[in-house]
N, C-alpha and C positions, 0 to 999 in steps of 0.2 A: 489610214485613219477613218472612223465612222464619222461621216460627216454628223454636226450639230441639228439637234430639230432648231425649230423654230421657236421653242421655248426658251430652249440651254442659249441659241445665239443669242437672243435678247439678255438675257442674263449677263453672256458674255460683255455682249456690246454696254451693258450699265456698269461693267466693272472697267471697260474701256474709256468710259466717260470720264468716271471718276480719276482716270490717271494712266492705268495700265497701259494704253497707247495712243491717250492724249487726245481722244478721240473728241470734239466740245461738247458742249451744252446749248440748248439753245440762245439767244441773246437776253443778253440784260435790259431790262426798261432804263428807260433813260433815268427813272428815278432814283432806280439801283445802281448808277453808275455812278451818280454824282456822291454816291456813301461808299465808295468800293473799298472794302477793307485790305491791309496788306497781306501778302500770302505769307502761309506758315511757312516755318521751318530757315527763315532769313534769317542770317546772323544780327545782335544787337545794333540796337540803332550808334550811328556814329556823327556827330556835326561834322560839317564841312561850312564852309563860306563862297559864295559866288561872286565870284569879282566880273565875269561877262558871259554874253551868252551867245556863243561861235555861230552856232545855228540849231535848228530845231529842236536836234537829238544831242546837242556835248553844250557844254558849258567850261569854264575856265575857274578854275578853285585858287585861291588865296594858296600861297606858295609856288605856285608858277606849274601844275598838273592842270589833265583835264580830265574832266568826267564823263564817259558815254552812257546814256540810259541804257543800262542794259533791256533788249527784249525788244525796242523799236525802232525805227526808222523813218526819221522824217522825210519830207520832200526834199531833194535836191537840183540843182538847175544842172548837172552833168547827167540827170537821168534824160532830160529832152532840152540839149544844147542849144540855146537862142530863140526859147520858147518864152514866149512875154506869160502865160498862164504858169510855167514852173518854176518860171522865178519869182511870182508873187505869191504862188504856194510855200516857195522856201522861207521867202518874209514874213508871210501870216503865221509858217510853226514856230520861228525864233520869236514874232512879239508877243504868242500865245504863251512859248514857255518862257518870257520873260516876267512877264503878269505872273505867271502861278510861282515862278522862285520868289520876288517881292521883293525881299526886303535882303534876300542875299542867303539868308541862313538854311539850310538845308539836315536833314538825318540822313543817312544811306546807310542801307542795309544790302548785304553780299549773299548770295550764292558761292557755288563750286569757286565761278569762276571770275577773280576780282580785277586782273586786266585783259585788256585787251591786245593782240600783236602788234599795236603802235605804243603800247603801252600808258594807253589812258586808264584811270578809273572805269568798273563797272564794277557798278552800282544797282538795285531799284533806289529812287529818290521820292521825298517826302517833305513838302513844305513846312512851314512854323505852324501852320493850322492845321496841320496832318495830312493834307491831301497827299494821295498818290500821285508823282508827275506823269509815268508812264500813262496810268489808267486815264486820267484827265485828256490826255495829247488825245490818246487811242480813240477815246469816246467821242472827242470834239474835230474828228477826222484831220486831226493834224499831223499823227504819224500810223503807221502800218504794224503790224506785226511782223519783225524779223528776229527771231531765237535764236538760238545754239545746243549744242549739245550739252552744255557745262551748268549752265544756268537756264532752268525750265523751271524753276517755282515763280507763278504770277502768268504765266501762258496761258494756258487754259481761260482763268477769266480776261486776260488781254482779245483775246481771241472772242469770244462770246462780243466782247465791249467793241470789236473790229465788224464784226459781220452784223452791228446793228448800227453801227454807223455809215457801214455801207449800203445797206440795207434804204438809209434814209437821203446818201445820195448828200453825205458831209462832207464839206473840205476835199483832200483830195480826192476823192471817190468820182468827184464829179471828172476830175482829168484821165483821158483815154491811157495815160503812160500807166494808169494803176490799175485798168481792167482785167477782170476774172478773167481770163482764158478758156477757151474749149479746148480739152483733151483731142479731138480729131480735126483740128483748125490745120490744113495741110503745111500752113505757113508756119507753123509753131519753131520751126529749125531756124528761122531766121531772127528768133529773138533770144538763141543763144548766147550764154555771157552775161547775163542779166537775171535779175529776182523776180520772178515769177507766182501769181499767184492764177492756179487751171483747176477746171474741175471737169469732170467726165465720169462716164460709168465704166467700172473694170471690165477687162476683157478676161481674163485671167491674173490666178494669185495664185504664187508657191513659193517652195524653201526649196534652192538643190546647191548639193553642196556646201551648205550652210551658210548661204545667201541668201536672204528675200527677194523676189522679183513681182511688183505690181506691172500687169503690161495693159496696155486701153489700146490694143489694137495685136490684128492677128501677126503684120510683119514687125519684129520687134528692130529691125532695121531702120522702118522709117517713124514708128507708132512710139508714144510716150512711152518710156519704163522708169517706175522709181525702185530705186536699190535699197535695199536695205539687209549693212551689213553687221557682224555677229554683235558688234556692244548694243544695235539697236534691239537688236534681236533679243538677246540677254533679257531685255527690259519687259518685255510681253509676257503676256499670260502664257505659260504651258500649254494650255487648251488651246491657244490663239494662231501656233508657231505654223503649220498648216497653211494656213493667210488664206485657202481656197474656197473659207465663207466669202469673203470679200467678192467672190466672180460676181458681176454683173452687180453689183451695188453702187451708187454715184458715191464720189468721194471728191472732196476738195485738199488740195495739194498744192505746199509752197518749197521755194530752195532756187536755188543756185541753176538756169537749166544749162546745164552743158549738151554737146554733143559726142555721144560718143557709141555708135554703131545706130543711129538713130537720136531721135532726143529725147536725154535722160537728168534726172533729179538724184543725187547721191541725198540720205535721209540721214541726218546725223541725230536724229532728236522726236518720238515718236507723234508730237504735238506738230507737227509737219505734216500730217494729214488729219481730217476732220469727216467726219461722218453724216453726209446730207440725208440720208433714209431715217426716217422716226419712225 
């Protein structure tokens, strides 16, 4: 394939922004975040009632279910076991999202995907005065950006609302268990099994097989590689499928890091990677 000029990538990469592979925008002003509108395309609103609020990211609804904000992840004290800063992270995102639920009444509106494998609710949720709870938490570094492949409408601006909170060094941001990673941090292997968020510049990008491989290093043995396999694949621009513009471009990248012939990120979800080059 003819590689892209540098015109057509740009091109590209603004349709990538837009959605095609999730790629963000730059950050929202803090102004913009406190109006952050809900994302399209989310099923009608539904009441629910908040009887308690478990911890950052679930609450407990009136009929004895719970609800998980779909899309984030609060602090937890099993992320740094016996850590007196993780456990007062944990506390500040449950009394933060206890303020924004209020008075208990809630809307929730679904994506694809309306539970979760324990079988909680998910949801985006929405106070009585309309606020977004996700956006809110995200904005006021009380939770992270963690997606899925099922439900991706509201990522994109979660994401923007994330990288200007970290940006400013809110809430968790300030704890080391939540720092960006370097893509060639030789130690990277040992923080396998855990949620990751790395950024580094590609080493190489292609399809074989009808697989994606991003690799940030020449031995793919011991050097990051993120997969990406055919549903993610589906989702991309025709133009895009290639991935070989990507060489040598920084890119930030989150997921699950396992090891497995080195350390690798399986991509279930194309907002999983974000585009640091403007």
């Amino acid at each position: 394939m003819e590689k892209p000029s540098y015109t057509s990538r740009r091109a590209l990469l603004n349709l990538i922004i837009g959605g095609t592979l999730g790629l963000t925008l730059p950050p929202l002003r803090r102004a913009e975040a406190e109006a952050t509108a809900a994302p399209d395309g989310l099923s009608p609103p539904e009441s629910a009632t908040v009887t308690a609020v478990l911890d950052g990211d679930t609450l407990q609804l009136a009929g004895g279910g719970a609800l998980r904000l779909s899309g984030v992840e609060a602090p937890k004290r099993d992320l740094a076991p016996g850590d007196r800063a993780m456990a007062a992270l944990e506390k500040d995102a449950a009394t933060a999202l206890e303020a924004l639920v209020g008075s208990g009444s809630l809307m929730l509106r679904h994506d694809i995907g309306r539970r979760d494998r324990y079988g909680r609710v998910l949801a985006q949720a929405f106070s009585a005065d309309g606020t977004w709870l996700q956006a809110a938490m995200v904005d006021a570094g009380k939770a992270r950006v963690h997606g899925d492949g099922r439900n991706r409408l509201g990522l994109t601006t979660l994401l923007a609302l994330e990288a200007a909170a970290r940006g400013d060094r809110r809430g968790l941001w300030k704890h080391p268990a939540f720092a960006v990673r370097a893509a060639e941090d030789p130690k990277l292997a040992r923080l396998a099994g855990s949620f990751q968020i790395i950024e580094g510049k590609v080493f190489a990008a292609a399809v074989v097989n009808g697989t994606g491989f991003i690799n940030f290093g020449a031995d793919r043995h011991t050097d990051l590689t993120l997969v990406l396999k055919k549903p993610v694949l589906d989702r991309l621009d025709p133009a895009m499928l290639d991935l070989a513009w990507l060489t040598s471009k920084p890119i930030r990248c989150r997921g699950w890091l396992d090891l497995y012939d080195g350390p690798r990120i399986d991509i279930s979800h194309p907002e999983q990677i974000e585009a640091l080059e403007t």
